[in-house]
C-alpha positions as CSV (number, residue, x, y, z in Angstrom):
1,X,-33.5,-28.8,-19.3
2,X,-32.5,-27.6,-16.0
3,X,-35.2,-27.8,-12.7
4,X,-35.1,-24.6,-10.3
5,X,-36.6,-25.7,-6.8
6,X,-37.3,-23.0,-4.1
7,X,-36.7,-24.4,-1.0
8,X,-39.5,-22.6,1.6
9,X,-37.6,-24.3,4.2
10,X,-34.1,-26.4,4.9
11,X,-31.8,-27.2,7.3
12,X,-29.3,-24.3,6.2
13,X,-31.8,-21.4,5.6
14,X,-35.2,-20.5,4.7
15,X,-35.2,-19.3,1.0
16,X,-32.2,-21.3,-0.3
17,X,-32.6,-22.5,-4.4
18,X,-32.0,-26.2,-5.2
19,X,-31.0,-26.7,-8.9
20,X,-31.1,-30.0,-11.0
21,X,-29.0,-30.1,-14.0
22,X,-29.8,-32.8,-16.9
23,X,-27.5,-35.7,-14.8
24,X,-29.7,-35.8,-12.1
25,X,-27.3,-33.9,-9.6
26,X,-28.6,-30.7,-7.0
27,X,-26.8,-27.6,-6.2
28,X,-28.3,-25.7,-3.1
29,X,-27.5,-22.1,-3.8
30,X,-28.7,-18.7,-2.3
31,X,-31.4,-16.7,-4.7
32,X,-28.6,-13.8,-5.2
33,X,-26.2,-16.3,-6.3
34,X,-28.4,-17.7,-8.6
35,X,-29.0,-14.3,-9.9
36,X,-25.6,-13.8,-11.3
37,X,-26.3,-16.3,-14.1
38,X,-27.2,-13.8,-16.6
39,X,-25.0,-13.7,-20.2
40,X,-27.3,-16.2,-21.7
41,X,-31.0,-17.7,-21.6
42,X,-32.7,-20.5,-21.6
43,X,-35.9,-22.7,-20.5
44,X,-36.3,-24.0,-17.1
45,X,-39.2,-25.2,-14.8
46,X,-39.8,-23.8,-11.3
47,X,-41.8,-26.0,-8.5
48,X,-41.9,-25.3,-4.8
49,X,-41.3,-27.6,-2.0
50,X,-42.6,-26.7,1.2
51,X,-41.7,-28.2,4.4
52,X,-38.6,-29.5,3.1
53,X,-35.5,-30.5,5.4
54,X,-32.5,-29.7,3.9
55,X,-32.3,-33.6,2.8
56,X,-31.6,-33.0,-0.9
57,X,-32.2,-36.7,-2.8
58,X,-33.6,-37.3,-6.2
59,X,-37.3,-39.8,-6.5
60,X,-39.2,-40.8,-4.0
61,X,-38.0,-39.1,-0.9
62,X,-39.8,-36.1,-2.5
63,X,-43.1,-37.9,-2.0
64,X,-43.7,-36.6,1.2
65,X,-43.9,-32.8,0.2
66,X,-46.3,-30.7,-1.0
67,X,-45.1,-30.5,-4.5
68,X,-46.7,-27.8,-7.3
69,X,-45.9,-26.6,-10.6
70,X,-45.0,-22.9,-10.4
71,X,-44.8,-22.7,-14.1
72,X,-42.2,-22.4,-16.9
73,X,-40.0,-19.2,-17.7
74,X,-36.9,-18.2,-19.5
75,X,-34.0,-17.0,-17.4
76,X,-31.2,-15.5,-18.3
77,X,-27.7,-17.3,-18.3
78,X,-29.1,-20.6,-16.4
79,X,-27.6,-23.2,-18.4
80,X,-24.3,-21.4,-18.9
81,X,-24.0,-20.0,-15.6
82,X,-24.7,-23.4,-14.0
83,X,-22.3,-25.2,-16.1
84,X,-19.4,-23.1,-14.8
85,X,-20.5,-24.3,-10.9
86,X,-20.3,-28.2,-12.5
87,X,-17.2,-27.4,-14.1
88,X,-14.6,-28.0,-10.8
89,X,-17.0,-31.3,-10.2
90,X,-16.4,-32.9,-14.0
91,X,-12.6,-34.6,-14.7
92,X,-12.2,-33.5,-18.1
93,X,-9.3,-34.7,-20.3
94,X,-8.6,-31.5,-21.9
95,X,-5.5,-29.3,-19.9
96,X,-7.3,-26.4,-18.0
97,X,-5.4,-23.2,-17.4
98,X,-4.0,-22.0,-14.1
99,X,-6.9,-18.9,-14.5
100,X,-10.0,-21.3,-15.1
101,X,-9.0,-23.6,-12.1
102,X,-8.9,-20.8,-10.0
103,X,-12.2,-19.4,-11.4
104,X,-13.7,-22.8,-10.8
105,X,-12.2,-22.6,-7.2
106,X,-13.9,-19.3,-6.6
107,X,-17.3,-20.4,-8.2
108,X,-17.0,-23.8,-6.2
109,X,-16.5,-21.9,-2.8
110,X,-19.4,-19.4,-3.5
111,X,-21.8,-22.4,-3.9
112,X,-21.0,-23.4,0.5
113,X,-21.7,-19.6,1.2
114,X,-24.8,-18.1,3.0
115,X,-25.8,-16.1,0.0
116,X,-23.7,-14.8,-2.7
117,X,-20.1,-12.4,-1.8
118,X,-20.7,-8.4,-1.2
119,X,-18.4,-8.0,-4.1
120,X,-19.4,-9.2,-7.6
121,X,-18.0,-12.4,-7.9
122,X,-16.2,-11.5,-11.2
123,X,-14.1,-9.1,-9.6
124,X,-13.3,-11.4,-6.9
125,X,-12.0,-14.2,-9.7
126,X,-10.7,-11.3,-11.9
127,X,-8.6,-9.6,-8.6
128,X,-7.7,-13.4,-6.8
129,X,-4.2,-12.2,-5.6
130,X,-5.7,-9.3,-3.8
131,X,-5.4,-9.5,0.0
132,X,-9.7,-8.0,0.2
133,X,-10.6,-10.7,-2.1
134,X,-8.8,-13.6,-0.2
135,X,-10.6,-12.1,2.5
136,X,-13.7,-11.3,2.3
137,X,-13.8,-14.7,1.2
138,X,-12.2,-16.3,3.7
139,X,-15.1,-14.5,5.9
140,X,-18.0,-15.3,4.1
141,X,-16.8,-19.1,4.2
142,X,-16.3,-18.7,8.3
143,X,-19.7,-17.3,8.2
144,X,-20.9,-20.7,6.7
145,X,-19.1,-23.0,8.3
146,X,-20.0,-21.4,11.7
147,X,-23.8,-21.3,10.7
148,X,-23.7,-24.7,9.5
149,X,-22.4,-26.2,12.5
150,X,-24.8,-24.6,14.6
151,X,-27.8,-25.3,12.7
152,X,-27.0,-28.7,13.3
153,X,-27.0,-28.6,16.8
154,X,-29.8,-26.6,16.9
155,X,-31.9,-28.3,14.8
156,X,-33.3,-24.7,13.4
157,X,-32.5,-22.6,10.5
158,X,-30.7,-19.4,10.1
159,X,-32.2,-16.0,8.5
160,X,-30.1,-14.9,6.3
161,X,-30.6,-10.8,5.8
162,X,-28.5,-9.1,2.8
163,X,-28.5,-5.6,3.3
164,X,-26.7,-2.8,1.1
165,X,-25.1,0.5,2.7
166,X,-25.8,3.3,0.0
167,X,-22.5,5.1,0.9
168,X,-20.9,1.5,-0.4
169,X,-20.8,-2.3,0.2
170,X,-23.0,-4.3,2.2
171,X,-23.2,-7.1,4.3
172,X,-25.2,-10.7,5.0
173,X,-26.9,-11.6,8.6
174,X,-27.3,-14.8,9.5
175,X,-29.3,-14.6,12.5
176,X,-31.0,-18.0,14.5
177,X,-33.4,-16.6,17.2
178,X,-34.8,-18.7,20.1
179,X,-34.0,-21.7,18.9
180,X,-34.2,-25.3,20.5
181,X,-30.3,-24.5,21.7
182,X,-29.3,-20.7,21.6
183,X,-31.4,-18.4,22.2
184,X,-29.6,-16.0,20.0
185,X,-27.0,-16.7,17.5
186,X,-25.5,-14.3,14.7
187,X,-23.0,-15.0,12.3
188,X,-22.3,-11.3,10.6
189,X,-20.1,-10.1,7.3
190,X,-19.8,-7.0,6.4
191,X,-17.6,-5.2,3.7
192,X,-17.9,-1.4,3.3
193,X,-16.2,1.4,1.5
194,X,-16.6,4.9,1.7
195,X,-15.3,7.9,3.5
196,X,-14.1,7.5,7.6
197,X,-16.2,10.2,9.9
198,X,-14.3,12.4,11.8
199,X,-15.7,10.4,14.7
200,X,-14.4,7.0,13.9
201,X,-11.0,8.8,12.8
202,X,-10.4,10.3,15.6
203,X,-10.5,6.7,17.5
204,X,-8.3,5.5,15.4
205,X,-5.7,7.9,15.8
206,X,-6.3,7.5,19.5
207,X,-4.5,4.2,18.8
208,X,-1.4,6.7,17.5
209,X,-2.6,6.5,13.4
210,X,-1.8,9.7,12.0
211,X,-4.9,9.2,9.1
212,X,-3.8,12.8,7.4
213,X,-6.9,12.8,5.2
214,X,-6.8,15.1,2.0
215,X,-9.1,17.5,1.8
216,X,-10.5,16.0,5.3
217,X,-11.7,13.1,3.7
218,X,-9.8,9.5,4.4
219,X,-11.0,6.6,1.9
220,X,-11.3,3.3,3.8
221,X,-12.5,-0.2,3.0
222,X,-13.0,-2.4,5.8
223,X,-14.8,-6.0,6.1
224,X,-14.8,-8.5,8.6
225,X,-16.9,-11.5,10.2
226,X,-18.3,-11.0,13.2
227,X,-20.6,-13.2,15.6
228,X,-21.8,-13.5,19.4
229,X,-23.9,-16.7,20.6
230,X,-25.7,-16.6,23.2
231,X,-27.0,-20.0,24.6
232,X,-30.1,-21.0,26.5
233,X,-28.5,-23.5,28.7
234,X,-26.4,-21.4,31.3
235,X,-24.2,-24.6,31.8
236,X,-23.2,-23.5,28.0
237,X,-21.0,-20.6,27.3
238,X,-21.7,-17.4,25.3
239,X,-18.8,-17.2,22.4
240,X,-17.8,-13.9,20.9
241,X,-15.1,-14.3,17.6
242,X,-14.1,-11.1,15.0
243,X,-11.9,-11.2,12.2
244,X,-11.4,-7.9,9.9
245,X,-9.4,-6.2,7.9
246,X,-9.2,-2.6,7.3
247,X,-7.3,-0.6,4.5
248,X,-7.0,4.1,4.8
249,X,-6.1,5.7,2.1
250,X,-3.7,9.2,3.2
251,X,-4.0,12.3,1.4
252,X,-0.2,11.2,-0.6
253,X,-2.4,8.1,-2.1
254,X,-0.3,6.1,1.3
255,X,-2.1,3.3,2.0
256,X,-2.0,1.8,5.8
257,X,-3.7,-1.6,6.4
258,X,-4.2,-4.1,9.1
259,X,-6.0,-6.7,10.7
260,X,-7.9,-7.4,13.8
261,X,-9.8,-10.1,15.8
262,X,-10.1,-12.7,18.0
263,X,-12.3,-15.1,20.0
264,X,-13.5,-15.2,23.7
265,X,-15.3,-17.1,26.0
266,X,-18.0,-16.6,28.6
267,X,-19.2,-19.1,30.4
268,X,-21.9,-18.6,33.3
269,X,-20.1,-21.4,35.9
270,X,-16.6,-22.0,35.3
271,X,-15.7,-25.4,33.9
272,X,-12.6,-26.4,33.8
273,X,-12.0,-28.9,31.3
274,X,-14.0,-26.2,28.9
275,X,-11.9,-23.9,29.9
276,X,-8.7,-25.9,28.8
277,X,-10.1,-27.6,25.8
278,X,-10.6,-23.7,24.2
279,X,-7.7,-21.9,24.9
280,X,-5.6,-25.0,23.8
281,X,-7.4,-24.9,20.8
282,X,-6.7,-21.4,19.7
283,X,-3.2,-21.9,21.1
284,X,-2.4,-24.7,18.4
285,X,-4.0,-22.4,15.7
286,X,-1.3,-19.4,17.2
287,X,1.2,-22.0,17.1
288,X,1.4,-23.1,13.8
289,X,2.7,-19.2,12.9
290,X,4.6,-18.4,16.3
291,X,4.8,-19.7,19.7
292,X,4.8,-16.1,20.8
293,X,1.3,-15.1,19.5
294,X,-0.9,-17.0,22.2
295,X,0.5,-15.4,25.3
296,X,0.7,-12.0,24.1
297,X,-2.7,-12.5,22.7
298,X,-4.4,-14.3,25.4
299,X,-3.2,-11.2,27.7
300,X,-4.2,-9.0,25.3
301,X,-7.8,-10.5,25.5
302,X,-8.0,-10.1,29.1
303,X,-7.0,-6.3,29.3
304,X,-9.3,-5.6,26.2
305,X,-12.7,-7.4,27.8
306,X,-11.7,-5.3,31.3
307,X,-14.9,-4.0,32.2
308,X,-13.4,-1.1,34.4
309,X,-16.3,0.5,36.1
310,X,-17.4,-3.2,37.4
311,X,-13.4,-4.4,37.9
312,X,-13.9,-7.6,36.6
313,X,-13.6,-9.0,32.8
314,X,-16.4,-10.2,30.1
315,X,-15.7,-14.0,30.5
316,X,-12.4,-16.2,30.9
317,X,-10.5,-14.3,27.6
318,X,-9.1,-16.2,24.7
319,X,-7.0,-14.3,22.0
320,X,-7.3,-10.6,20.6
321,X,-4.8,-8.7,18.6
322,X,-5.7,-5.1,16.9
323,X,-3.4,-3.0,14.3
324,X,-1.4,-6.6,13.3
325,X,0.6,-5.1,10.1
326,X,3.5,-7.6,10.3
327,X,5.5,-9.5,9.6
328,X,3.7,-9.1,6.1
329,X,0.8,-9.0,4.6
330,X,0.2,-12.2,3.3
331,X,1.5,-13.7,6.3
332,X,-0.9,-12.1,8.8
333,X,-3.4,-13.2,6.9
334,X,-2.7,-16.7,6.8
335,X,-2.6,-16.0,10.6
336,X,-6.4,-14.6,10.7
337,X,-7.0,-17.5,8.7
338,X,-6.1,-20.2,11.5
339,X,-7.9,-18.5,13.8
340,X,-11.2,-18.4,11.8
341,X,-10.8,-22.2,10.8
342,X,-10.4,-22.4,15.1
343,X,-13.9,-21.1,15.6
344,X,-15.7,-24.6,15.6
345,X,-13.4,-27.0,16.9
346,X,-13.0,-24.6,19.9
347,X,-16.8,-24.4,20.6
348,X,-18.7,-26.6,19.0
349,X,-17.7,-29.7,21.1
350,X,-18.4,-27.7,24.2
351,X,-22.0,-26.9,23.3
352,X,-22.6,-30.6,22.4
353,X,-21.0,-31.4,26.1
354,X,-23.4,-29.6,28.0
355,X,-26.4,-29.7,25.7
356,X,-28.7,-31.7,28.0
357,X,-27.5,-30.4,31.2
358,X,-30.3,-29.7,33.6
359,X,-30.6,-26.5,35.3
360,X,-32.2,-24.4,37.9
361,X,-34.1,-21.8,37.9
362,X,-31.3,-19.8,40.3
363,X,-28.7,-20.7,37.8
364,X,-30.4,-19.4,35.3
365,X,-31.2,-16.3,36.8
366,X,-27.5,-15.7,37.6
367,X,-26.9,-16.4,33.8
368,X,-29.2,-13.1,33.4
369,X,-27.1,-11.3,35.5
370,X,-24.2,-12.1,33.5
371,X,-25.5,-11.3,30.7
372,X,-26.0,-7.5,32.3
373,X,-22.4,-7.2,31.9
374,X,-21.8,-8.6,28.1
375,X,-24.1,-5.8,27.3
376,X,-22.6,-3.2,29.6
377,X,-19.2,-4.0,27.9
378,X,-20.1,-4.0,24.3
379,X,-22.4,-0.7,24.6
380,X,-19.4,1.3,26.8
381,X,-16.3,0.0,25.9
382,X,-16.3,-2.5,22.4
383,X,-14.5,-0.9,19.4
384,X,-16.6,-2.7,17.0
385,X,-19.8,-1.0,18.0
386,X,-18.5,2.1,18.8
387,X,-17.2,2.2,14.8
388,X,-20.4,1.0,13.7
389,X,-22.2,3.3,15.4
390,X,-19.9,6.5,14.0
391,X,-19.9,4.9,10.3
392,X,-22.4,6.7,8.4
393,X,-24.9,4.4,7.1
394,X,-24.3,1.4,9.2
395,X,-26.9,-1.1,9.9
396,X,-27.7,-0.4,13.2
397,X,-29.7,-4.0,14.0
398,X,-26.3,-6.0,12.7
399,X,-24.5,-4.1,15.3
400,X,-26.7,-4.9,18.0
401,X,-27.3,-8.2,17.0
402,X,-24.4,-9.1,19.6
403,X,-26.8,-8.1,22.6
404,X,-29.2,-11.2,23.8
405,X,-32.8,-11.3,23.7
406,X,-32.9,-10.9,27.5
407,X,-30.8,-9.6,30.3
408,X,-31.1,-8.2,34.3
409,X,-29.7,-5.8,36.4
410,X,-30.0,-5.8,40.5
411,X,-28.8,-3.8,42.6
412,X,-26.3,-4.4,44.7
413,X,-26.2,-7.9,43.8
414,X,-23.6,-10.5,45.1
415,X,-23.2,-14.0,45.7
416,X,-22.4,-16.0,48.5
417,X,-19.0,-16.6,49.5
418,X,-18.4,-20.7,48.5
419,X,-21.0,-21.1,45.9
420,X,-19.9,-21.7,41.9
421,X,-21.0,-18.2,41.3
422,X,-18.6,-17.0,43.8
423,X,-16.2,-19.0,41.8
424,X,-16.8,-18.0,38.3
425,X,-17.1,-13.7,39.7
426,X,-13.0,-14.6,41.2
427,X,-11.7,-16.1,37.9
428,X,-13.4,-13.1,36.0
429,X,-11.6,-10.7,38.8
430,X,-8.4,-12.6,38.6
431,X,-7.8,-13.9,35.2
432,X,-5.5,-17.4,35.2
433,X,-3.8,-19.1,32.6
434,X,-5.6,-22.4,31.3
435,X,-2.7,-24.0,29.2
């Protein structure tokens, strides 16, 4: 018999399920992945723990929680379902074929995720070699690994939102509000289908896409993983990172595809060292595929985050690269791939640096200021909202999840010649080169 636990509370997210198979082993997974065991039935006891910390041990750790029977039901597919999740953890003698290991490798990554994949996760194992499938799971594990690493420096759990877009697809929000550390942090995917508005075609061709649509109607699928965190602390940065993919089907059945992304930084006072420490970082990831990708990036990044009606830029840059198509397919992906796997090692670190820095109350009033401009930017000039916003049945509150809780506008407001807000306002007007 196989025990279901509903965790009210972990270290990961509220609502996650905790199953025990017969050897005494648990499996944390989200209540929609758990839901796609369903070709067979059988018995299995529910309890709920409440107040539970994401510790998951068997006997007498569990001693300390509230602990109730919820009662017994049958459920359909638990005990053959499950079994397929403990299959990549047993070493069976018998040969496995190529197909199975890689369903096993599918199931096994689906059990780190947030919740379960937009896409059915049968189709995911059943279309492996296709370049969506490779990524939207490649985002929805970026989308854990980013949320698990926060959580524990925060000490807090995510919300984790799944939403559905009745024109097609869906998404999952992970979203940590006032926290002990950030004060806002969301971690988004999204992958949607559908038909392109003439709105959000016409700002693609302004980018010289021809999109000839048949009958005015252009197919697209698009997904990505998107996130901005905004920290308490002013003495810790705000990080922005976006990876996506996008795929138009022309009137001749012509399909055009790329991908799109980066990762930026902005701090409120400039630090050097932080400085350095990210942009090396996502230089090595660049590296590894072509010395030539950082700089053209990185330069990229600046003009992109250029918020012209205020002459200065969002923070001190990183990468960003839109409409990459080449070399090929496969290869740019393993490209976006580097670059998501760069998201914690660039940050994380940093945060931990400057975790228990004191701080004023002037320096964090200049930190609201800046903020005033990370939401002037992404509500004027940022693609991403601005296709969100002209995609029929978008999710309006995952869009503006990227704008903080709080924010301030003065006028005329500038400071003193000398001071490290001076300092930080001439590195954002004059960008530099930090490795």
């Amino acid at each position: 018999m196989s025990s279901l636990l509903f965790l009210s509370r972990t270290g990961l997210s509220a609502g996650r399920l905790l199953i025990r198979n017969g050897g005494g082993r648990y499996t944390v997974v989200s209540p929609e992945l758990y839901s796609l065991c369903h070709k067979s039935s059988s018995k299995f006891s529910v309890r709920c723990l409440t107040g539970a910390t994401g510790e998951h041990t068997r006997g007498s750790s569990y001693g300390r929680r509230a602990l109730f029977a919820a009662g017994a039901a049958v459920i359909a597919g638990v005990v053959a379902s499950f079994s397929q999740f403990q299959k990549a953890e047993m070493k069976s003698a018998t040969p496995q074929s190529r197909s199975n290991e890689v369903e096993n490798d599918v199931l096994e990554k689906c059990r780190t995720f947030m919740s379960a994949p937009v896409t059915d996760v049968g189709t995911l194992q059943k279309n492996k070699e296709d370049i969506k499938s490779k990524m939207e799971l490649l985002i929805m594990e970026t989308q854990a690994e980013v949320c698990r690493a926060l959580a524990e420096v925060d000490g807090s759990a995510f919300k984790v939102d799944r939403w559905h877009r009745k024109e097609g697809g869906g998404g999952i929000s992970c979203v940590l509000q006032d926290g002990n550390v950030f004060e806002k942090a969301g971690v988004n995917v999204s992958v949607v289908s559908g038909y392109l508005s003439e709105e959000a075609a016409q700002q693609m061709r302004s980018r010289g896409k021809p999109l000839k649509g048949k009958d005015g109607k252009l197919p697209f699928c698009a997904m990505g993983v998107s996130s901005v965190i905004h920290p308490k602390n002013p003495h810790i940065p705000t990080i922005h990172f976006n990876y996506r993919y996008f795929e138009i089907e022309e009137e001749d059945g012509t399909k055009l595809w790329w991908f799109g992304g980066g990762t930026d930084l902005t701090p409120t006072y400039l630090d050097k060292a932080d400085a350095a420490h990210f942009h090396k970082t996502l230089k090595d990831a660049c590296d590894q595929h072509n010395p030539k990708l950082y700089p053209d990036f990185k330069k990229w990044c600046d003009k992109y985050f250029f918020i012209k009606h205020r002459g200065e830029r969002r923070g001190i840059g990183g990468i960003f690269f839109d409409d990459l198509e080449s070399p090929s397919k496969a290869e740019v992906f393993e490209f976006v791939k580097s670059c998501a796997k760069a998201v914690v090692p660039c940050y994380i670190p940093i945060v931990k640096k400057h975790v228990n820095d004191s701080f004023t109350s002037e320096e964090k009033h200049w930190q609201q200021l800046r903020r005033g401009r990370y939401v002037e930017f992404n509500l004027i000039y940022d693609r991403g909202t601005k296709f969100g916003l002209a995609t029929p049945g978008s999710r309006i509150e995952s869009i503006l999840m990227s704008l903080p809780l709080t924010a301030r506008w003065e006028y005329m407001h500038e400071p003193h010649k000398g001071t490290k807000e001076a300092e930080i306002l001439d590195i954002l007007r004059n960008p530099k080169d930090w490795v």
